[in-house]
C-alpha positions as CSV (number, residue, x, y, z in Angstrom):
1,X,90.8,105.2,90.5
2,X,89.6,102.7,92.8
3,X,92.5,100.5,95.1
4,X,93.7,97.4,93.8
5,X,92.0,94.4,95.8
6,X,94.2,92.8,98.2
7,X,95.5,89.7,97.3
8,X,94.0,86.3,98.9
9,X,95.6,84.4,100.9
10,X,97.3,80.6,99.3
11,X,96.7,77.6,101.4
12,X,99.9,76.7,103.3
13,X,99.4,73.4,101.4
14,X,99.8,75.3,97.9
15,X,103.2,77.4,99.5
16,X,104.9,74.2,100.3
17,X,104.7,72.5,97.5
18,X,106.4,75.4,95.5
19,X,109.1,75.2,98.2
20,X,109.3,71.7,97.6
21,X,109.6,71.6,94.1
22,X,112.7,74.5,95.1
23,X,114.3,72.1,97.4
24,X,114.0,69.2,94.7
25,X,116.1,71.1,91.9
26,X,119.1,68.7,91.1
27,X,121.9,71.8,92.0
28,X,123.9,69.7,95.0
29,X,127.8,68.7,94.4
30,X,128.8,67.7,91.0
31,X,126.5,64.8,90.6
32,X,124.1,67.9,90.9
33,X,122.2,65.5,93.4
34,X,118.8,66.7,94.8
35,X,118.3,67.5,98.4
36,X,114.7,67.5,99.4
37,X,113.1,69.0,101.9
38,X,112.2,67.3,105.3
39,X,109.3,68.1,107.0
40,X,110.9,70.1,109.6
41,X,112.7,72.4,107.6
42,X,109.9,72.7,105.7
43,X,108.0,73.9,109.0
44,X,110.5,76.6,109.4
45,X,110.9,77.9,105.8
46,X,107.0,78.4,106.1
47,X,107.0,80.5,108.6
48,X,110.4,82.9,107.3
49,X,107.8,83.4,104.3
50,X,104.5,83.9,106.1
51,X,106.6,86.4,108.2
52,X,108.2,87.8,105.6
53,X,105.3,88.5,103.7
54,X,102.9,90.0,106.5
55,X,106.0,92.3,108.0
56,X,107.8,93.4,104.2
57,X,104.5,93.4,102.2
58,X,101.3,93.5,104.4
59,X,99.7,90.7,103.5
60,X,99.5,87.1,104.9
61,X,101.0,84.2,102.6
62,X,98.6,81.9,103.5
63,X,95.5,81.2,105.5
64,X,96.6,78.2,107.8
65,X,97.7,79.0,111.7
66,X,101.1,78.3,112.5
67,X,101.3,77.0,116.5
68,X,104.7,76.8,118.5
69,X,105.7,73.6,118.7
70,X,108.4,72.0,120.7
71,X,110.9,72.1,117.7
72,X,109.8,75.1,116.6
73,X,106.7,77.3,114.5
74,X,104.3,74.5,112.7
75,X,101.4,74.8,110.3
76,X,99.6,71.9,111.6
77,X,98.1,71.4,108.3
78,X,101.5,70.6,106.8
79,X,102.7,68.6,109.6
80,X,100.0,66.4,109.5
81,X,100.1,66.1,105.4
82,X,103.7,65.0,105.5
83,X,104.4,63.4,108.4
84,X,104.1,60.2,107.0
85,X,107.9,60.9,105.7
86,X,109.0,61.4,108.6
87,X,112.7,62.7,108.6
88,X,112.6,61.6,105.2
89,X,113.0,64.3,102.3
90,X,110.5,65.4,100.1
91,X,110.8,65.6,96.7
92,X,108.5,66.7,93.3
93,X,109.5,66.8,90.0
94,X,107.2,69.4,88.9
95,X,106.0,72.7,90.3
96,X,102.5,72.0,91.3
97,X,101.7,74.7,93.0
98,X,99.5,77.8,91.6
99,X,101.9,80.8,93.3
100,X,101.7,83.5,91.0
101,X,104.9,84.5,89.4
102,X,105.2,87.6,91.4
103,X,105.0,86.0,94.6
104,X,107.3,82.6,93.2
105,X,109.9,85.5,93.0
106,X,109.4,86.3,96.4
107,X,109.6,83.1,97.7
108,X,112.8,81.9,96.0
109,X,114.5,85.2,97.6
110,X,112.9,83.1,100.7
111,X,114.7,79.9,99.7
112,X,117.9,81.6,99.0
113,X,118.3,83.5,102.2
114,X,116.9,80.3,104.1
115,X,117.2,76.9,102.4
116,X,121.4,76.9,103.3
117,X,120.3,76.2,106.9
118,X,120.2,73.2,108.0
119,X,116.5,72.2,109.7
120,X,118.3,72.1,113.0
121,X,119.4,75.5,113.1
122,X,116.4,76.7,111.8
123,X,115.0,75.7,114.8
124,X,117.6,77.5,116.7
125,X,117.0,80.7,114.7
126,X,113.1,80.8,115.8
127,X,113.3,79.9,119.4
128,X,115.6,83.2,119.5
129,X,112.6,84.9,118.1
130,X,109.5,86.7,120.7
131,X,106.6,85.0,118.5
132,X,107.7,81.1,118.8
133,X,108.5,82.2,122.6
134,X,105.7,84.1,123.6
135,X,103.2,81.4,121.8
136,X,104.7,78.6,123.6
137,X,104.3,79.9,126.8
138,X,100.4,80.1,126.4
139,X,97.6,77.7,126.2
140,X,96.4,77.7,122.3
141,X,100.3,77.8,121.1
142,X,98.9,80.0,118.4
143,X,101.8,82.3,116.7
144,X,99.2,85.2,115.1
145,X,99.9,87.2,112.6
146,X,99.7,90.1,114.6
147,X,102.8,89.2,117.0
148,X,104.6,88.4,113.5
149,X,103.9,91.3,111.8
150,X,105.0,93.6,115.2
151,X,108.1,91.2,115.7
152,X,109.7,91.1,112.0
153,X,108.5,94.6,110.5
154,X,110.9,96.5,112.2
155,X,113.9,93.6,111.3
156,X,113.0,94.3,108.1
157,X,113.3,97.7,108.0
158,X,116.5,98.5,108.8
């Protein structure tokens, strides 16, 4: 029987805006208000998945690089797409993305474990980590998937 082929990888673009559509689910306070995701935290959540998935299942999420940045890991790709909000939350009403449902159950294990955090501590959370630190230091800023897959595998083995 011949080996399954691999999966490809999304675009970061197609990622985010399943995590934004998670983000934008009216389940805050009573009113059941809607939170949003800024860009920044949205940076962050990014690369807890691309980790997660290159360390846990052996296979990039997406294609797009991921540079360390002064406020932490970015996908420049995203940055630049949704900087126009600013600080501003981001918001969809509909799941646009085309994440299979395997992986969407994946990711919302993602959300849960990270969305709680605010975008500031986030921040916090991956300058403790060798791959935002190590990248920063050098010229290109470049975070591979190499230095995440060596850093996170073991974390997410024990």
């Amino acid at each position: 029987m011949a080996p399954s082929p691999k999966k490809q990888a999304y675009s970061a673009e197609n990622v985010a805006k399943y995590f934004i559509y998670l983000a934008s689910r009216p389940v805050v306070g009573d009113a059941k208000e809607r939170e949003g995701l800024t860009n920044l935290k949205l940076q962050k959540i990014l690369y807890f998945a691309q980790a997660y998935f290159l360390a846990k299942l052996g296979r990039p999420l997406f294609a797009d690089h991921i540079e360390a940045w002064g406020y932490g890991p970015v996908i420049p790709t995203i940055y630049h797409h949704y900087k126009i909000k600013g600080s501003t939350p981001i918001f969809a009403d509909n799941d646009e993305s085309s994440v299979s449902s395997e992986d969407k159950e994946v990711l919302q294990k993602i959300w849960d474990t990270f969305g709680g955090y605010s975008a500031n501590r986030l921040v916090d959370i991956t300058h403790a980590h060798a791959p935002w630190k190590e990248a920063y230091d050098t010229k290109s800023k470049v975070i591979t998937n190499k230095a995440l897959t060596e850093y996170y595998t073991p974390l997410l083995s024990k």
